[in-house]
TORMAR-918023 format. One line per field, with one value per residue: residue number from 1; residue in three letters; x, y, z of N, C-alpha, C in turn. Coordinates in steps of 0.001 Angstrom, whole numbers, always signed. Example, Ala and Ser with C-alpha at 12.3 -4.5 7.8 and 13.67 -1.06 7.14 Angstrom:
# TORMAR-918023
pos = c(1|2)
code = c(ALA|SER)
nc1 = c(+13190|+12850)
nc2 = c(-5690|-2250)
nc3 = c(+7800|+7080)
cac1 = c(+12300|+13670)
cac2 = c(-4500|-1060)
cac3 = c(+7800|+7140)
cc1 = c(+13200|+12900)
cc2 = c(-3300|+30)
cc3 = c(+7800|+7870)
# end
This chain:
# TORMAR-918023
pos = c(1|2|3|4|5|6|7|8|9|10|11|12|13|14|15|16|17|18|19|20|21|22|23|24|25|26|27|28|29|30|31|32|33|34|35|36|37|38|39|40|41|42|43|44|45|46|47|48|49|50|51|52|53|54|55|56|57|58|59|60|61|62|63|64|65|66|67|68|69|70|71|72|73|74|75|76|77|78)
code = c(UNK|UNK|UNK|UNK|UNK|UNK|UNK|UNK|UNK|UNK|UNK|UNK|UNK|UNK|UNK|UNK|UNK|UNK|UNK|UNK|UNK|UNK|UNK|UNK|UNK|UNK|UNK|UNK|UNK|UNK|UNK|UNK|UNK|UNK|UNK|UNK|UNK|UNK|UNK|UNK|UNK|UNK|UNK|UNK|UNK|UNK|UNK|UNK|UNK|UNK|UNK|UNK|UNK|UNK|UNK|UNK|UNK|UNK|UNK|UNK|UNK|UNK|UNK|UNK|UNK|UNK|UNK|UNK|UNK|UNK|UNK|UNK|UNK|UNK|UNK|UNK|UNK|UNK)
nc1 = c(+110026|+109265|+109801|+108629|+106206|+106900|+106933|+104247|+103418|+104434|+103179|+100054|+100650|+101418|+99315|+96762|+97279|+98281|+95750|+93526|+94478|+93957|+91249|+90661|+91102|+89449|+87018|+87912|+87956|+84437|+83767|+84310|+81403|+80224|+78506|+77931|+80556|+82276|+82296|+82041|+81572|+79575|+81228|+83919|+82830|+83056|+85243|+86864|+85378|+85963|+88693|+89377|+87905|+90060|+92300|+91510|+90976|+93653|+94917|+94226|+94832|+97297|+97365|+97084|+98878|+102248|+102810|+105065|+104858|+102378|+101271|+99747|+98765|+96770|+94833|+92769|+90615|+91115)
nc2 = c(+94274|+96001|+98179|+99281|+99326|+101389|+103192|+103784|+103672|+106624|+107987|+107947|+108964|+111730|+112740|+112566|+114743|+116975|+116730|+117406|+119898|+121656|+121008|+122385|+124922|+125361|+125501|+128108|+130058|+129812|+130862|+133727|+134327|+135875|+138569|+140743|+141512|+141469|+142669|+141597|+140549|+138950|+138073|+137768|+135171|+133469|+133101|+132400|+129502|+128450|+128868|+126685|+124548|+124158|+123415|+121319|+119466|+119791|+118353|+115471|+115002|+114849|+112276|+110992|+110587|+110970|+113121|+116521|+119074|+121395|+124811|+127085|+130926|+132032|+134619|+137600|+139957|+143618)
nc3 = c(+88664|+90735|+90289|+88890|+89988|+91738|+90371|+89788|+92651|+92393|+90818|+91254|+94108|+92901|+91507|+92757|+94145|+92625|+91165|+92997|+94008|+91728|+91268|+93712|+93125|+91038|+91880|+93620|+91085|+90976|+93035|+92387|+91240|+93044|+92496|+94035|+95326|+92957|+89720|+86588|+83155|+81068|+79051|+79788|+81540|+79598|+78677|+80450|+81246|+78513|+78718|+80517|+79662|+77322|+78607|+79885|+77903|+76693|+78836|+78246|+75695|+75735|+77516|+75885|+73432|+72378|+72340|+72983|+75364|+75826|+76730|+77484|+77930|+80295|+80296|+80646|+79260|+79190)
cac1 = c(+108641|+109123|+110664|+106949|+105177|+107497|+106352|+102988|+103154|+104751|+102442|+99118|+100531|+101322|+98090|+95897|+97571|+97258|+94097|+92937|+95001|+92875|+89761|+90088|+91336|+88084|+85807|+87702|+86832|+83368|+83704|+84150|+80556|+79721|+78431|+78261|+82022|+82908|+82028|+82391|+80848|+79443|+82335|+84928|+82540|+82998|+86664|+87396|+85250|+86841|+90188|+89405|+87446|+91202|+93531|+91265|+91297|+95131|+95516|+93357|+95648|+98796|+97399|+96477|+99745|+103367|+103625|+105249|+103996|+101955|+101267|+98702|+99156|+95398|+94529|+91730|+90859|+91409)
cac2 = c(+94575|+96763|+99893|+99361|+99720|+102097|+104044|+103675|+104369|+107926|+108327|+108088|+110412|+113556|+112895|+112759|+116244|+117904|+117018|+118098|+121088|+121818|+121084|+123690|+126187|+125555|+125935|+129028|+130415|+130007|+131817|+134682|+134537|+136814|+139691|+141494|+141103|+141863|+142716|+141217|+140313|+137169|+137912|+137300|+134409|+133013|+132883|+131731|+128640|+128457|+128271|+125718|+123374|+123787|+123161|+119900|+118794|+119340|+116934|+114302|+114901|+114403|+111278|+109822|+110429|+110919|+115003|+117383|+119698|+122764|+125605|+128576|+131587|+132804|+136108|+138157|+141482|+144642)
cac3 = c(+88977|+92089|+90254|+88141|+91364|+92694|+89560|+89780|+93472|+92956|+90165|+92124|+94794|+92139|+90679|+93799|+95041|+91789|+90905|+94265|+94016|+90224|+91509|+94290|+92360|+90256|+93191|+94049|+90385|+90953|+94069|+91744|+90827|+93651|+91877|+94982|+95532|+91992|+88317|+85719|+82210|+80242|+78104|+81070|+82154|+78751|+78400|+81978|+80784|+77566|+78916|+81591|+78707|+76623|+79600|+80465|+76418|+76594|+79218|+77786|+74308|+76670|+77869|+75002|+72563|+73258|+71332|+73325|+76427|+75460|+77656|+77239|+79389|+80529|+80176|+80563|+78565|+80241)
cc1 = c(+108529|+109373|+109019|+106249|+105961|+106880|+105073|+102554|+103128|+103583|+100709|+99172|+100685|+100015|+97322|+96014|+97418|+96105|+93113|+93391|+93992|+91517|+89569|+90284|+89974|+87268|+86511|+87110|+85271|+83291|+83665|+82805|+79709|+79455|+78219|+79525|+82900|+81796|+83042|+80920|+80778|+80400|+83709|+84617|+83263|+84119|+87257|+86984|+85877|+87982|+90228|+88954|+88907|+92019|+92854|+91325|+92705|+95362|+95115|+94332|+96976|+98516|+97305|+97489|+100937|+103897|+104405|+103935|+103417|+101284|+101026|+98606|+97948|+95210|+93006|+91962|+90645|+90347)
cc2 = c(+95661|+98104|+100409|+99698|+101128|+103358|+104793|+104220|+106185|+108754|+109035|+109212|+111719|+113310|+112814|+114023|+116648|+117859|+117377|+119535|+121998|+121536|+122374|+124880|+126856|+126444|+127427|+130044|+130762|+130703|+133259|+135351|+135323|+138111|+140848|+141912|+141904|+141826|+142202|+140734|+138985|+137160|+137121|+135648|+133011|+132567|+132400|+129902|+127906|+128284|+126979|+124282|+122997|+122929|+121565|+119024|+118778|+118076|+115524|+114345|+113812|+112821|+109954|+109865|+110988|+112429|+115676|+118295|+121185|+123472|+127037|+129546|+131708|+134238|+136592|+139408|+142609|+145570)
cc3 = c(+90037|+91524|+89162|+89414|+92157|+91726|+89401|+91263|+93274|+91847|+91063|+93239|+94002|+91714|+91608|+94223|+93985|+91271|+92123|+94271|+92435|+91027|+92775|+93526|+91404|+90761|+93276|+92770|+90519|+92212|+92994|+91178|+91695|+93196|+92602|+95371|+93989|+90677|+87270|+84392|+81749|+79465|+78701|+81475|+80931|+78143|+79442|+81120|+79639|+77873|+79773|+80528|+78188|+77311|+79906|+79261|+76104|+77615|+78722|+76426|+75217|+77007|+77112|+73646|+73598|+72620|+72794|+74254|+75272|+76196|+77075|+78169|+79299|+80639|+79581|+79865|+79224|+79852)
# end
């Protein structure tokens, strides 16, 4: 039972720091919406979102079967 809790402990701590670490990263995204600061288009806005919807529907896959990791690079259009 202890190496179950010991599991579950180390679990809870990676998942408290990266999902804190993901959620700022978010916030700093939307920092980007300074249009004073920078340009950009609804096209840009639209694929930022779009990748962030995928990346949060991959983990929810991950959590919920046992497939294999999959990993999308992000990229914007130049």
């Amino acid at each position: 039972m202890a190496k179950k809790e010991e599991k579950r402990e180390k679990f809870v701590r990676l998942a408290e720091g990266r999902t804190q670490s993901a959620l700022d990263a978010i916030r700093k995204i939307g920092n980007l919406s300074n249009s004073r600061a920078y340009d950009y288009t609804e096209a840009d806005i639209k694929t930022i979102v779009k990748a962030l919807r995928e990346a949060v529907a991959d983990v929810e896959r991950k959590f919920s079967s046992t497939t294999g990791e999959t990993f999308n690079k992000f990229k914007l259009k130049r």
